[in-house]
N, C-alpha and C positions, 0 to 999 in steps of 0.2 A: 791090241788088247791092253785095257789099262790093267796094273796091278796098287796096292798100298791099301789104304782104307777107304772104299768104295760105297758114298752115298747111297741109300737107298733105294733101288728104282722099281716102277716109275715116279716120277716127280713133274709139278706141274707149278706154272706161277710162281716159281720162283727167279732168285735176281742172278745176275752174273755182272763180273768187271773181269775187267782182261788189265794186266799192268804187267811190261817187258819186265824182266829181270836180268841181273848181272853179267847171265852167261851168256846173251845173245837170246835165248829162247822165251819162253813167255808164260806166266800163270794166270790161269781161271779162277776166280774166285765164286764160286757159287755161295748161296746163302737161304736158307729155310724152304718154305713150297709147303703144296702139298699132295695129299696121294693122289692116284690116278682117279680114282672116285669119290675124292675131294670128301673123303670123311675125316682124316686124320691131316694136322698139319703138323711138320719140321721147323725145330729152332736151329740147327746144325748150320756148322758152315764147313765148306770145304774147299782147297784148293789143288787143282790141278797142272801139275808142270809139266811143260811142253820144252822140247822135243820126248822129255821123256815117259808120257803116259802114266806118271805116279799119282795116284791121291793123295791127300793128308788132309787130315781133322782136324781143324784148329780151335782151341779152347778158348770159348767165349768168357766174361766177365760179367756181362749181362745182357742178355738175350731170353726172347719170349718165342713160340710158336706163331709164324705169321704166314699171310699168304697174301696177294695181291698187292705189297709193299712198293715204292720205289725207291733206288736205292743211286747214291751217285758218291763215285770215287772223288775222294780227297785228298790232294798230295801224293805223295808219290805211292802208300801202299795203305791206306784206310776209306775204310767204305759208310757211309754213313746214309743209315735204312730210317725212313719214315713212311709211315701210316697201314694201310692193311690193313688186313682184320688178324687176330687172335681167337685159340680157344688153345681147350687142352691136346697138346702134341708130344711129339716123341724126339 
């Protein structure tokens, strides 16, 4: 069972990166999507660490609601999202 601050679900079409971390274990980077009935789309991002099942929120700087994006890791911890669609999200 994950615990921290836990994404929204369900979620759909959204991105993920995986980048090892320090300790040996590993974080998920999820990033926007949208509902399971594809009415509402997410600009949220979040990251998941591994082995430990915590969430966390990470505060964006500018970010829109997107869905269908793709998305390709940079460097060792930056992800950088192009195209998709937008509308108004949550």
């Amino acid at each position: 069972m994950t615990t921290g601050n836990i994404p929204k679900a369900p979620q759909a079409h959204f991105f993920t990166a995986v980048f090892p971390n320090p300790d040996g274990g590993y974080e998920i980077f999820l990033f926007a999507g949208e509902g399971a009935t594809f009415d509402i789309r997410y600009h949220g991002a979040y990251v998941l660490s591994l082995p430990g099942l915590f969430w966390r929120q990470v505060t964006l700087t500018a970010a829109g609601a997107r869905s269908g994006h793709t998305c390709v890791a940079v460097r060792e911890r930056q992800v950088l999202s192009v195209g998709g669609e937008n509308s108004k999200g949550l």
